[in-house]
N, C-alpha and C positions, 0 to 999 in steps of 0.2 A: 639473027644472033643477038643474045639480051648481052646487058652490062650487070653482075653482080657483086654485091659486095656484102662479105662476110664476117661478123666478128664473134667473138669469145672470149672468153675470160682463159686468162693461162693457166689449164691444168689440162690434165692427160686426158681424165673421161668426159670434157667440153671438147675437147679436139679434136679427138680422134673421130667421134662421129661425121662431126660439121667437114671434115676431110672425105670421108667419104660422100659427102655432099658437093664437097667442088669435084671431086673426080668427076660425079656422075654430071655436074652440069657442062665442064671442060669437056666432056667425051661427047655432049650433043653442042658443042662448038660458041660457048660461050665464053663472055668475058669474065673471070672469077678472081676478084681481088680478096686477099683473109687478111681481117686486121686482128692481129693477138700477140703474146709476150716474143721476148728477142729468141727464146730457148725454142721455140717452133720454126723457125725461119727455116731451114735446111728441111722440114718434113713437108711445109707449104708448098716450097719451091718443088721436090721431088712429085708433088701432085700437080704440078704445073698449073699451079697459081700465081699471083702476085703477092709477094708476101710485104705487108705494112707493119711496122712496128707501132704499140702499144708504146706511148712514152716513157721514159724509165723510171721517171720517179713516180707512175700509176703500174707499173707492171710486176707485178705480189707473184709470185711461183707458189700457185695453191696447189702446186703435189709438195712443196717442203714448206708447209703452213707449222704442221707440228714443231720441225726445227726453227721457224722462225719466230713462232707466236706459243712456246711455251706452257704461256697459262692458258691454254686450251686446253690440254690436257685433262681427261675427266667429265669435260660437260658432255650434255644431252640434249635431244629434245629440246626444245622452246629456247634451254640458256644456251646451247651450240648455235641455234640460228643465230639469235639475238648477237653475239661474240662474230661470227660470222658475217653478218650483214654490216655491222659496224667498223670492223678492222679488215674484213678486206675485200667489200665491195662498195663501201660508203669510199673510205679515201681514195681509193684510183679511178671514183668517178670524174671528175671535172676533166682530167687527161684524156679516158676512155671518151666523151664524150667531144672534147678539140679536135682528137685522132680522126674522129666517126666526122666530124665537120670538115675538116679538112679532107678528108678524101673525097667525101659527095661533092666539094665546091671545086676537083682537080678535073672530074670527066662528069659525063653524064652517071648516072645510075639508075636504072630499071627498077630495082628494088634490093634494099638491105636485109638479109637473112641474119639472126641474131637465136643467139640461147637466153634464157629469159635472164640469167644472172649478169649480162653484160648490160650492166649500168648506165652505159652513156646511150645504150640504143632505148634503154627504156625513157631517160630522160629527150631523148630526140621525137619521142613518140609522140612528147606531151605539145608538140608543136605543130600547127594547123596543114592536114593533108596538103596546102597548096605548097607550102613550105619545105615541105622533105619529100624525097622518097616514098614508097609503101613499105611496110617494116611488117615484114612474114617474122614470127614468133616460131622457133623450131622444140617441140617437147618433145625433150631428149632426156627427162627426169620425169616422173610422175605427173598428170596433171593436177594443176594448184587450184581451177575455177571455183571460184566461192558459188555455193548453191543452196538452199534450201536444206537439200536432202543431204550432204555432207557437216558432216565440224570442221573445223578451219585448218589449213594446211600448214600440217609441220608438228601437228599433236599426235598424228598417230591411232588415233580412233576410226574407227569401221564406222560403214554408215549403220542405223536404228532405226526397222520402219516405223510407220504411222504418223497419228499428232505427236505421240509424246518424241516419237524422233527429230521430228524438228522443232517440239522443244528445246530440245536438247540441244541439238546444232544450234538456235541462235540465240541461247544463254553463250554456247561454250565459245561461239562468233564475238559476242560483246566482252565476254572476258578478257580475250584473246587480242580485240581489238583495244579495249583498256588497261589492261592490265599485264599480258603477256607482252606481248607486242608495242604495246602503246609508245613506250619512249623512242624505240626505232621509228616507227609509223611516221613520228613526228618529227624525228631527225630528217628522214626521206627527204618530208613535204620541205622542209626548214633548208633542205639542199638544192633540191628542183626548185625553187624559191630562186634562190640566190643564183643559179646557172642559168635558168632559161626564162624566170620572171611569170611560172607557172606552177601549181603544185600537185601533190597525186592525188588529193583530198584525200588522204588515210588509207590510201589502195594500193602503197607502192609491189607489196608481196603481188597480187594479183595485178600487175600491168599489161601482161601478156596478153591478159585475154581479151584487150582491150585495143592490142593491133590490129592490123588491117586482115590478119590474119593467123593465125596461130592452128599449125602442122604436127598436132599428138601426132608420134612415132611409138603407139601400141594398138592392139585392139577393144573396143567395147569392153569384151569378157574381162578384160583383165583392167578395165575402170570402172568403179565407182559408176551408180547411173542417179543423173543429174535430169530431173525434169523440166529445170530452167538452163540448160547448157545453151552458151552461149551460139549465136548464129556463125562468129569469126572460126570456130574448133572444128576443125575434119579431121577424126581417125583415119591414118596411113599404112601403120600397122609399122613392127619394129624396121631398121634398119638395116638392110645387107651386114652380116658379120664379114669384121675384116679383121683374122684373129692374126698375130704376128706369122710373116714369109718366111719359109724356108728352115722350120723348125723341123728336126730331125727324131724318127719314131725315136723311143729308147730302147735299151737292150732287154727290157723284160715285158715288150710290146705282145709278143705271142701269148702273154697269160692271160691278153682279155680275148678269150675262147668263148667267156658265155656260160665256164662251166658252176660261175658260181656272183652272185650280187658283185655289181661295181659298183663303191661310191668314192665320190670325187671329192676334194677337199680344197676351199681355197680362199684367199682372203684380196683377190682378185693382184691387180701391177701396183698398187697406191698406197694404200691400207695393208701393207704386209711388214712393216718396222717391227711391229712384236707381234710375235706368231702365238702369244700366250693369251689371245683372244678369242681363237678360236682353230686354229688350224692343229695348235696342240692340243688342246681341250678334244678335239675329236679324233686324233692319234690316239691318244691315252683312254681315250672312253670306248675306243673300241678296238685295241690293242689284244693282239693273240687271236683272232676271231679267225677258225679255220673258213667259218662259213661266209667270211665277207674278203673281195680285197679291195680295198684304200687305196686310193692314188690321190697324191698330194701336189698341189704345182707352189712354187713356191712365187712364181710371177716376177722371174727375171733374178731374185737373189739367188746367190751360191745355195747349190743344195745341203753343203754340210751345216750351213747357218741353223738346221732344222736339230743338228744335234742326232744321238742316235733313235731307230726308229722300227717297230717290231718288226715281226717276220711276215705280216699280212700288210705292208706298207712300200705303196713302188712312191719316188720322190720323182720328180723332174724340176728344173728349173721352167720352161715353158716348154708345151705339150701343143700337139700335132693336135686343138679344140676341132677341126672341122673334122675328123675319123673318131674323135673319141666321144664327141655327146651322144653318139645315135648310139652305144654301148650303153652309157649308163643307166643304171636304177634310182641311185637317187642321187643331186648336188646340196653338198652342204657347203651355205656361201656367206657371206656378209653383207648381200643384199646390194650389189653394183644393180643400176637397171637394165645393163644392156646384158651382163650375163645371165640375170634372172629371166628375162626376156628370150635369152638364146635356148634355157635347157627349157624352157616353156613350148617355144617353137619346134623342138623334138620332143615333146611331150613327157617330157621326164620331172617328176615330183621334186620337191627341194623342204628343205632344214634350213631357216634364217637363223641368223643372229646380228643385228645390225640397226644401230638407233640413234645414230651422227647424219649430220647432214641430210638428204632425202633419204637416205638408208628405212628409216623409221616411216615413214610413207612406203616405200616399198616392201618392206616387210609385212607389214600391215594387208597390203592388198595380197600376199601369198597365202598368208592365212585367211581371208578374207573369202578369198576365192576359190577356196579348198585344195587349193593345186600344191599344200605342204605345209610343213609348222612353224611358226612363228613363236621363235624361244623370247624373243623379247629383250635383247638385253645385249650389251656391247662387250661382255664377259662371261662367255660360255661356260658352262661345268659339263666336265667330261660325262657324266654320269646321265644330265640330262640329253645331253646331245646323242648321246649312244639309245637314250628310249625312246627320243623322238625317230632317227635313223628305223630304229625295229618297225616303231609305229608306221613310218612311211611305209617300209617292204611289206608290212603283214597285210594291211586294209588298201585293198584296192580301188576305191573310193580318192586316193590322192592323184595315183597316176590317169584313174578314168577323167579326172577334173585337169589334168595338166594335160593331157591329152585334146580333152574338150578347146581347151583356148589355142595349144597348136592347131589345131586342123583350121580355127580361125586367123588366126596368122599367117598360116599358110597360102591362104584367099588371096592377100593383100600384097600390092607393090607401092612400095612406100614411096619410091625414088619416082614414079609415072605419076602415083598424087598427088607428090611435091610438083612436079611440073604441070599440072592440072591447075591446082594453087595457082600458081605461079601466075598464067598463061591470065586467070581472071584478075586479078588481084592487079597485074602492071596496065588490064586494060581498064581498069577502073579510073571512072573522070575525078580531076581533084577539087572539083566544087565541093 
């Protein structure tokens, strides 16, 4: 029986995963402490872990980031990271990182499982194997490995073969490392400096891949290929979905007969405050359509928040996902990775819109990878979103490609090559 210890930064789609990772290691009889914000404690415990609290004055509630950080509002790409890395995973490092010390110094610990955005585990990285733990890296977002064959993560660009492709990447590498990124970069180092008396040498975005082990949670198909990928990265393939218990069919469950295209609409539990991004944008753009029906989840808010809503529109607040993906034709979504990920694994094509956060990396890779269209943009237009939708039903070329990476996914047990990881990694010597 191992001793583990878990952290995350406090938000819904860092948690929920990393949760279904102590269940599975709790259920082969291990020790699973979660270190994360106070607002998870009750979900910790129900999975029968030990639930550790994040200190309070490092503990940011990054599902109400919007309402507490305002001038957010608007950015993108490069300036959302930038805004994001500084305000609220720079300040609640020094805490995150006391927390993560003080718990390895209360019992033994086997190894520390961490999401790459928890701060204090990346700063505990930077300290000599004999020193800590082994720190398993869990990618549960896109992976970030800087490579050759990629442009740098968080820009949003496809890889470009040949020479001129990696020109390209390591022009857009140095920009990005000076100019984009640069001032963060160097706040990092200028932090780990001061906390641990070590610094990331300008590599804090890519720390991950620099654990002792780092656990992508997708398949191959659906990344980027890297001819320099690092030795620590083993594809797992996604994660068991664990959609919300006990959710009840609705009353206009018998329509999906089959007898006409389902598309699903949604702007996932997080990113749904205003539905005027994309959830309406594709009500309205494909409103009256005998030939299609629309089902919208609104991800936990009141359904009437949606306002009225045509006659080709079923609404639920949250939907029976494990009966209803293997219906659909297409999902049109905002680019979560684990829902992109799930209509993937049933081989069902998809319509993005999404370019916050890793949003814009995951978009990217749908279009990328042929499995669906990549609108590009954090504010949908009804008009596009309804030709992309066509485009997806007409050209069978989307579903044959989203198809192609489920039957891949399919292969894979995530939760057996976590433990596989595992099993090498704690027996590794710490010379």
């Amino acid at each position: 029986m191992g001793s583990y210890l878990i952290t995350t930064t406090p938000a819904h789609g860092h948690v929920a995963p990393l949760l279904t990772i102590a269940r599975h290691l709790i259920a082969r009889r291990h020790r699973v402490r979660f270190l994360t914000g106070a607002k998870y404690a009750d979900a910790v415990t129900a999975a029968g872990a030990e639930f550790l609290p994040i200190p309070p004055e490092s503990d940011i509630d990054l599902d109400r980031v919007g309402e507490l950080l305002p001038e957010r509002a608007g950015l993108a790409g490069p300036a959302a990271i930038r805004f994001d890395l500084r305000n609220i995973f720079f300040k609640p490092a020094r805490g995150q990182y006391d927390a993560l010390l003080t718990a390895i110094q209360a019992e033994p610990t086997d190894a520390v499982l961490t999401e790459g955005l928890y701060l204090g585990a990346a700063l505990l990285a930077l300290r000599p194997r004999a020193e800590r733990p082994p720190i398993v890296a869990l990618g549960i977002f896109p992976l970030g490995a800087p490579s050759r064959d990629t442009a740098p993560f968080g820009v949003g660009m496809t890889p470009m073969a040949g020479w001129i492709g990696r020109l390209r990447n390591r022009v857009m590498t140095t920009i990005a490392d000076k100019a984009i990124f640069g001032p963060v970069l160097e706040e990092a180092d200028a932090l780990a400096h001061e906390i641990v008396g070590r610094s990331f040498d300008g590599s804090f975005m890519t720390w991950n891949v620099r654990a002792d082990a780092l656990v992508q949670f997708t398949v191959p198909s659906f990344e980027y290929p890297r001819s320099d990928l690092p030795s620590t990265v083993t594809f797992a393939g996604p994660l068991p979905w664990m959609p919300p218990s006990a959710v009840e069919f609705p009353d206009w469950w018998d329509e999906l007969d089959g007898s006409r295209p389902i598309v699903h609409v949604t702007q996932g539990t997080v990113a749904n405050t205003d539905f005027s991004s994309l959830v309406r944008p594709a009500i309205d753009g494909l409103a009256d359509r005998d030939d299609l029906l629309v089902i919208v989840t609104t991800g936990g808010r009141p359904v009437d928040t949606l306002g009225p809503v045509p006659a080709n529109v079923r609404v639920g607040s949250y939907l029976p996902y494990r009966e209803l993906f293997p219906k659909l034709d297409v999902l049109v979504t905002n680019g979560g990775y684990g829902g992109v990920q799930q209509a993937l694994a049933h081989g069902v094509p998809l319509v993005v819109a999404g370019q916050t956060e890793d949003k814009i990396e995951v978009t990217a890779r749908v279009g990328w990878s042929g499995a669906g269209i990549n609108l590009k943009t954090n504010k949908a237009d009804a008009a596009k979103v309804a030709r992309a939708v066509d485009t997806v039903l007409r050209d069978p070329s989307y579903r044959a490609a989203a198809q192609r990476i489920g039957a891949d996914m399919r292969k894979t047990d995530a939760l057996g090559t976590l433990d596989d990881v595992l099993e090498r990694v704690v027996a590794l010597p710490t010379a």
